[in-house]
C-alpha positions in Angstrom: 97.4 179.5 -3.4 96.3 179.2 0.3 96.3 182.8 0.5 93.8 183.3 -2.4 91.5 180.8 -1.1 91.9 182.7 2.8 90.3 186.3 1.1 88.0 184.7 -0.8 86.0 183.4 2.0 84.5 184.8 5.2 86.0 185.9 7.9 84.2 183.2 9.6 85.9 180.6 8.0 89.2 181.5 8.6 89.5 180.4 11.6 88.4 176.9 11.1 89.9 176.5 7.9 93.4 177.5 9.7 92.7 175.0 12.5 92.3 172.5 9.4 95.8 173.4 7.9 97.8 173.6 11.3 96.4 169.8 12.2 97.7 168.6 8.7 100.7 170.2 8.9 101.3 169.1 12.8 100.3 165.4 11.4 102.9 165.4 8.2 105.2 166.6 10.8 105.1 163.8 13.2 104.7 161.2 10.9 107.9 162.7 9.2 109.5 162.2 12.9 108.2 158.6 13.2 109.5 157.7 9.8 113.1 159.1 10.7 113.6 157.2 13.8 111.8 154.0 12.1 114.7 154.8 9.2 117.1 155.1 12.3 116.2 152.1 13.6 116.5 149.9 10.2 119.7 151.3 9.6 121.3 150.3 12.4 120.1 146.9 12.0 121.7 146.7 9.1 125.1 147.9 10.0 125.5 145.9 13.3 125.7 141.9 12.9 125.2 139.4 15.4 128.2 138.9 17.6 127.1 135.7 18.4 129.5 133.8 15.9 127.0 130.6 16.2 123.9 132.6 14.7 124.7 132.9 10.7 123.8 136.3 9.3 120.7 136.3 7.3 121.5 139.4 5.0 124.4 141.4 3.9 126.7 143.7 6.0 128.1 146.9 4.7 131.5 146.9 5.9 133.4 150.2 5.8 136.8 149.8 3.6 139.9 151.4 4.8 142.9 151.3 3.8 143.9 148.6 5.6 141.0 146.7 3.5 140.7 146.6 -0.6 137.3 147.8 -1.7 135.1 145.8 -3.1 135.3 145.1 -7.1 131.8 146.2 -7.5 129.0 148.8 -6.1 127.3 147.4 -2.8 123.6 147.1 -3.6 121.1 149.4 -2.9 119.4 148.2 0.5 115.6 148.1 0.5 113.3 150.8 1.4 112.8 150.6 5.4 109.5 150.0 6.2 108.0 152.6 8.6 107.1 150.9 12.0 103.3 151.9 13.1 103.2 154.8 15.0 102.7 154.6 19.2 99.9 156.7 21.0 101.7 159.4 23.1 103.0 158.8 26.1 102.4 160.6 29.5 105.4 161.9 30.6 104.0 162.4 34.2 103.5 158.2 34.1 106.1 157.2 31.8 108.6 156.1 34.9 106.2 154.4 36.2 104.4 152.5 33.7 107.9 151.4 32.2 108.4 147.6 32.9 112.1 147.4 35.0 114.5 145.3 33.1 115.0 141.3 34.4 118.2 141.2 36.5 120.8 139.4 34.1 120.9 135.7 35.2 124.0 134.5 36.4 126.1 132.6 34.4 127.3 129.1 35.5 131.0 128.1 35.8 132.3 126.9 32.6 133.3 123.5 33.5 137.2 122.1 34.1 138.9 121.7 31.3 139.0 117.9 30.1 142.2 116.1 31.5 144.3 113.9 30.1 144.5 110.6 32.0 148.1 110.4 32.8 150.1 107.4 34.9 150.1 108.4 38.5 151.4 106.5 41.4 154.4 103.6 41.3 155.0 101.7 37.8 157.3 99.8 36.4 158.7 99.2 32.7 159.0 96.3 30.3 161.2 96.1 27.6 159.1 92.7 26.6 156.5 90.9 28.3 158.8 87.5 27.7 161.6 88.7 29.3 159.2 88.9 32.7 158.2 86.7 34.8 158.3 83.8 32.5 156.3 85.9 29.9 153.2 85.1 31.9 150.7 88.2 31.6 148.6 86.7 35.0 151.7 86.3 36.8 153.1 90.2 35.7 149.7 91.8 36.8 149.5 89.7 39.8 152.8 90.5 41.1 152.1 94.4 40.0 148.6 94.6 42.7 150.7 93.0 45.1 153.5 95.5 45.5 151.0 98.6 44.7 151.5 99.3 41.1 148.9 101.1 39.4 150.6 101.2 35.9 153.0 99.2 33.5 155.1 100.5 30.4 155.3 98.2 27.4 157.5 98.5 24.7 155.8 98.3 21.0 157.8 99.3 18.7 160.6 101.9 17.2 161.6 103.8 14.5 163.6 100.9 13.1 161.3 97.7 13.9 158.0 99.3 13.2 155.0 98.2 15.4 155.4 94.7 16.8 154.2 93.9 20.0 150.5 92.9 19.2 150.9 89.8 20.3 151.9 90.6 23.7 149.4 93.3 24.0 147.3 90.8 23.4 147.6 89.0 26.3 148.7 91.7 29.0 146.2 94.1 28.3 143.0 91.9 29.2 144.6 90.8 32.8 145.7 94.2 33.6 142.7 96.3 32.9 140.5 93.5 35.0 143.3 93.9 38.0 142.8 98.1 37.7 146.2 98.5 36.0 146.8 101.0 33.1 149.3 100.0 30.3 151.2 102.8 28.5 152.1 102.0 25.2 156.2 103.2 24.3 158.0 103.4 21.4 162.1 104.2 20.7 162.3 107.3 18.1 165.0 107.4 15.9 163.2 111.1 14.0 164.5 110.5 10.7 161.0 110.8 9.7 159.3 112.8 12.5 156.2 112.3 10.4 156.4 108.3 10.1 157.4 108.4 13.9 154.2 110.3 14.7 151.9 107.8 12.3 153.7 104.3 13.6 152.5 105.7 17.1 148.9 106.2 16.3 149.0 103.0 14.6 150.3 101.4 18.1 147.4 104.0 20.1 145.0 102.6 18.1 145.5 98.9 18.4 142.4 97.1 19.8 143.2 93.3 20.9 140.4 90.6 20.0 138.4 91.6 23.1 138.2 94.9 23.1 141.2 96.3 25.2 143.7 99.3 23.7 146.4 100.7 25.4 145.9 103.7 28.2 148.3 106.1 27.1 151.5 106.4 25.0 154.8 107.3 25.6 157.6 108.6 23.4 161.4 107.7 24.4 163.1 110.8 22.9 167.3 110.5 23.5 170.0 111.8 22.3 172.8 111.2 19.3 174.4 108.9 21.7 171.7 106.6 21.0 171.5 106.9 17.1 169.0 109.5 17.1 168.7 112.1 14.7 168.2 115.3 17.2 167.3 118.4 16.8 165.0 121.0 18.4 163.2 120.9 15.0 162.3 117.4 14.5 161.5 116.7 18.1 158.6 119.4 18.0 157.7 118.3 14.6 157.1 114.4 16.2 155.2 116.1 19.2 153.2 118.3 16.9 152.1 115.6 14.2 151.5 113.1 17.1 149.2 115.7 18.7 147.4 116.3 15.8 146.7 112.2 15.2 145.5 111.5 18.6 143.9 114.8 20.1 144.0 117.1 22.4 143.0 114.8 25.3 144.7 111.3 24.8 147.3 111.2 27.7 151.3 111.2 26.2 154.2 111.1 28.1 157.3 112.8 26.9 160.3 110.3 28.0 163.8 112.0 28.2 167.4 112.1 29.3 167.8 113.9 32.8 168.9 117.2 32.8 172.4 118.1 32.4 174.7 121.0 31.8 177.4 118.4 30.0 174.6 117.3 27.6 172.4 119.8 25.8 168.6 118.8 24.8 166.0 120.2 23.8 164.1 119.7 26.5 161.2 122.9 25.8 160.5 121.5 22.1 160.6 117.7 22.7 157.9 118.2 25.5 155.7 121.0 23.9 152.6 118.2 22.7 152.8 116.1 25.9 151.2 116.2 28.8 154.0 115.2 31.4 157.2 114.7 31.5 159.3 111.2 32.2 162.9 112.3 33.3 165.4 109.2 33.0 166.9 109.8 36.5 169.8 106.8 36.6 171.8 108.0 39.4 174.5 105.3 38.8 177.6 106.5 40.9 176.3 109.4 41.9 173.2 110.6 45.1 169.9 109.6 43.9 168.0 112.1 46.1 170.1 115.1 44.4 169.5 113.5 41.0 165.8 113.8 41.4 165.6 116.8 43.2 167.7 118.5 40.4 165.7 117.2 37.9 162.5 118.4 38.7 163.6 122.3 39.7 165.3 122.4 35.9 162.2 120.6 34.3 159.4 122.5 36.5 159.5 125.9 34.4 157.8 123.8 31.5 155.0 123.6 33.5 154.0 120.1 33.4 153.7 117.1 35.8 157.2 115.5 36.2 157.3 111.4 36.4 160.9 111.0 37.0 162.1 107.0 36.5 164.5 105.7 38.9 167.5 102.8 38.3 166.6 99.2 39.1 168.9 97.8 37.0 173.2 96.8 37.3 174.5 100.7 36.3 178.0 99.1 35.8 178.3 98.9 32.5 177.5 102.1 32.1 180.2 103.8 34.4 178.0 103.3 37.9 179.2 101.3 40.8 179.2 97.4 39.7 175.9 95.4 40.6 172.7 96.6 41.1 171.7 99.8 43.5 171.3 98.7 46.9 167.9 99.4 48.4 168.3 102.6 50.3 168.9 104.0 46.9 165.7 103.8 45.7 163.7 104.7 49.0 165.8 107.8 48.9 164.5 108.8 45.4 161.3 107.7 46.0 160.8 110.3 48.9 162.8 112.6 47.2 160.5 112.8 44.2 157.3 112.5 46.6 158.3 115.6 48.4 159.6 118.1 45.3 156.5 117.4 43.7 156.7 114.5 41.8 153.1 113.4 40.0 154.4 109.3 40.0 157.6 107.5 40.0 158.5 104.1 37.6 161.6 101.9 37.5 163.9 100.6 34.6 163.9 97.3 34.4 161.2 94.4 35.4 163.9 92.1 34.6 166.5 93.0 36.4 164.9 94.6 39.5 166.3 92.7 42.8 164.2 91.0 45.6 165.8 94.3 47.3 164.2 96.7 44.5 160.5 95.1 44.9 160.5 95.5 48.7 161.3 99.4 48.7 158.4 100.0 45.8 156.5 97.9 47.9 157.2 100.1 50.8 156.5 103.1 49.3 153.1 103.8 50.4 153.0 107.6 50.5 152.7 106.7 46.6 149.3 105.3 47.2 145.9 106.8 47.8 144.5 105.3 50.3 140.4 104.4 51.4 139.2 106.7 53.7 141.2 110.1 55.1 144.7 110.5 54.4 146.2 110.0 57.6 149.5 112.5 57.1 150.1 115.8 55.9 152.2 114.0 52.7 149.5 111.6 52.2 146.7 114.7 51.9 149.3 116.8 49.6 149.6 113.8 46.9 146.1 113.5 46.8 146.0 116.9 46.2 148.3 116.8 43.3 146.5 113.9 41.9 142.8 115.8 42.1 144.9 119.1 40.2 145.1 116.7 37.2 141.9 116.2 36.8 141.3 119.9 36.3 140.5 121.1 39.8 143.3 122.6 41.5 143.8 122.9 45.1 146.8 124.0 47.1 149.2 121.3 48.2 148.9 122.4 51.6 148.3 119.3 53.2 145.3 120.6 55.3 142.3 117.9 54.4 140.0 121.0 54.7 136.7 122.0 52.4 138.4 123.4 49.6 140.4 119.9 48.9 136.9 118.0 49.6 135.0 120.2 47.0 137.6 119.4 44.6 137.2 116.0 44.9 133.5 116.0 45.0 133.9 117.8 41.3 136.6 115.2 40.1 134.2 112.7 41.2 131.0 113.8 39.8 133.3 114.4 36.1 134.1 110.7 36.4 130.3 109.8 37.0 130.4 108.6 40.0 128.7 110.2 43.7 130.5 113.6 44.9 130.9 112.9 48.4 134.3 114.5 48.9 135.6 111.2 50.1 138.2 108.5 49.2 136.4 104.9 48.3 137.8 102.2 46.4 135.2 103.6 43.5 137.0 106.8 43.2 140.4 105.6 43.5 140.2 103.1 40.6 138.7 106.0 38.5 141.7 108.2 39.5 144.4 105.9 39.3 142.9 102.9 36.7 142.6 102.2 33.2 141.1 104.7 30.4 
């Protein structure tokens, strides 16, 4: 047809009448161009999602079965026609380059911050099997006794598999004096794991106890031993407990895992009992044999599970249970004490209150390597505990001793986490916050 036209008219037509046609055609063409990469453009959109997982998807995906994947039971719908994007005035390649805007340097991202740390018991403690059976059952007279010689934490017992939960009562009057004295109180309760899942609940039950005024417990732990004691056993039903209990309370409420000590003439499940806890409580009653080997042995076989070790020494008569009669002679317990202190021991505790000797209280009271003290460390050992105390708040440093920038940056962090100034330095602030209640 455009032929026709062309030899009916002049020849002086032609050529403008071709200009005409080549335009149109040139135009169809780009806009055919523009369309595709517009198309292009839409299509890609609708195949690629947000990876942001926190920004819901406002239309469907195609996915792409395999056969891996079942296809879908009916046809995908037809997606909507894209809608051509206007089209841009030609650029000039000769300024392109420099015209074009240079991209904004990514910004940096900030550290994530440190993990949140479970508040465990650091330092010297002691254990109760009741608060009547100490001191008279005077609370006042526990606590007082416990600043004097440098405790920072007290076990309670508060119940067990058999008796239930029933030490409200004397919660209800230790708690209040201990928490205004800067003393935590961990909660502990005798399994029997019958019924790891009515262990786990009578446990959160004792967590959650709040006494009239306000106080609960600072941490919980679980005395775990073996068929010699009654208990039903097995590598199954101690991670079961741990795993229900875990579940109750969280991942960030502080639970100790208190267990035999390690021994090749007594197998236990020592990997599966102490999954769900947060440090380990080794039972380290030396009775006739060397306390500073005890401890040392039991923290190399307990320090591939990773976890801070809180080993509990004998201040009790061991005689009735095969140890030497009467109780251990003084020397005994300064000899686990640094023992523990220098294989990397996190705290240290002592069965009984009861039946501790004048002896027993004058070597804890001694033991002030175990204590952070205001101002600079003033030893090598002093600077290495505080060191092991800041990694548990989530800023690890190396246990080197050195009182250098690293360690004071750490500390500054732990400090600023616990809301108080980050000056890098020990004050009695900062070492209530490490070592005090929840």
């Amino acid at each position: 047809m455009l032929r026709r036209v062309l030899r009916d008219r002049r020849p002086l037509l032609v050529v403008p009448v071709l200009l005409l046609v080549s335009a149109a055609i040139a135009s169809g063409i780009v806009r055919s161009d523009e369309k595709a990469g517009a198309d292009r453009v839409h299509a890609a959109a609708a195949v690629s999602p947000s990876t942001d997982p926190t920004v819901p998807s406002t239309a469907p995906v195609e996915t792409t079965t395999s056969q891996s994947s079942p296809p879908a039971t009916g046809p995908a719908p037809a997606p909507a026609p894209a809608e051509p994007a206007p089209a841009a005035p030609p650029a000039d390649p000769a300024r392109t380059e420099a015209a074009a805007p240079k991209p904004a340097p990514a910004p940096v991202p900030a550290p994530p911050p440190p993990p949140a740390s479970p508040r465990i018991p650091v330092g010297k403690g002691m254990w109760l099997y009741q608060l009547s059976m100490a001191n008279g059952g005077n609370a006042q007279s526990v606590v007082n006794k416990a600043k004097a010689i440098g405790l920072t934490h007290l076990y309670l017992r508060l119940g067990s598999s058999k008796g239930g939960f029933y030490d409200q009562a004397e919660l209800d009057k230790l708690l209040p004096p201990a928490h205004a004295a800067g003393l935590k109180v961990i909660g502990w309760d005798f399994v029997y794991l019958n019924d790891p899942a009515a262990d786990a609940a009578r446990a959160k039950q004792e967590i959650d106890y709040t006494t009239p005024d306000g106080h609960r417990i600072d941490g919980f732990s679980a005395d775990i031993e073996t068929s010699s004691e009654g208990v039903n056993l097995t590598a199954a039903g101690a991670e079961a407990y741990g795993a229900q209990l875990r579940a109750l309370v969280g991942p960030n409420y502080p639970l100790v895992a208190t267990v035999p000590r390690p021994s090749p003439k007594r197998p236990f499940p020592f990997a599966e009992a102490t999954k769900y806890f947060d440090a380990i409580a080794p039972m380290v009653y030396w009775l006739n044999r060397d306390p500073a080997n005890d401890v040392a042995q039991a923290l190399a076989d307990l320090a591939p599970l990773g976890k801070p070790i809180l080993p509990i020494g004998q201040a009790y008569d061991g005689g009735p249970e095969g140890g030497p009669k009467g109780p251990p002679p003084k020397e005994a317990l300064v000899r686990f004490m640094n023992t523990a202190l220098d294989k990397g021991a996190l705290g240290v505790s002592f069965w009984v209150w009861n039946q501790a000797t004048p002896e027993h209280w004058a070597a804890i009271d001694e033991a002030h390597a175990w204590e952070l003290p205001t101002g600079d460390p003033s030893s090598p050992a002093a600077v290495r505990y505080l060191q092991r105390v800041i990694s548990t708040f989530g800023r690890p440093v190396a246990q080197d001793g050195v009182l250098g920038a690293q360690t004071r940056s750490a500390l500054a962090a732990v400090q600023q986490s616990l809301g108080l100034p980050g000056t890098g330095k020990l004050d009695r602030p900062t070492i209530s916050s490490l070592v005090g209640p929840r």
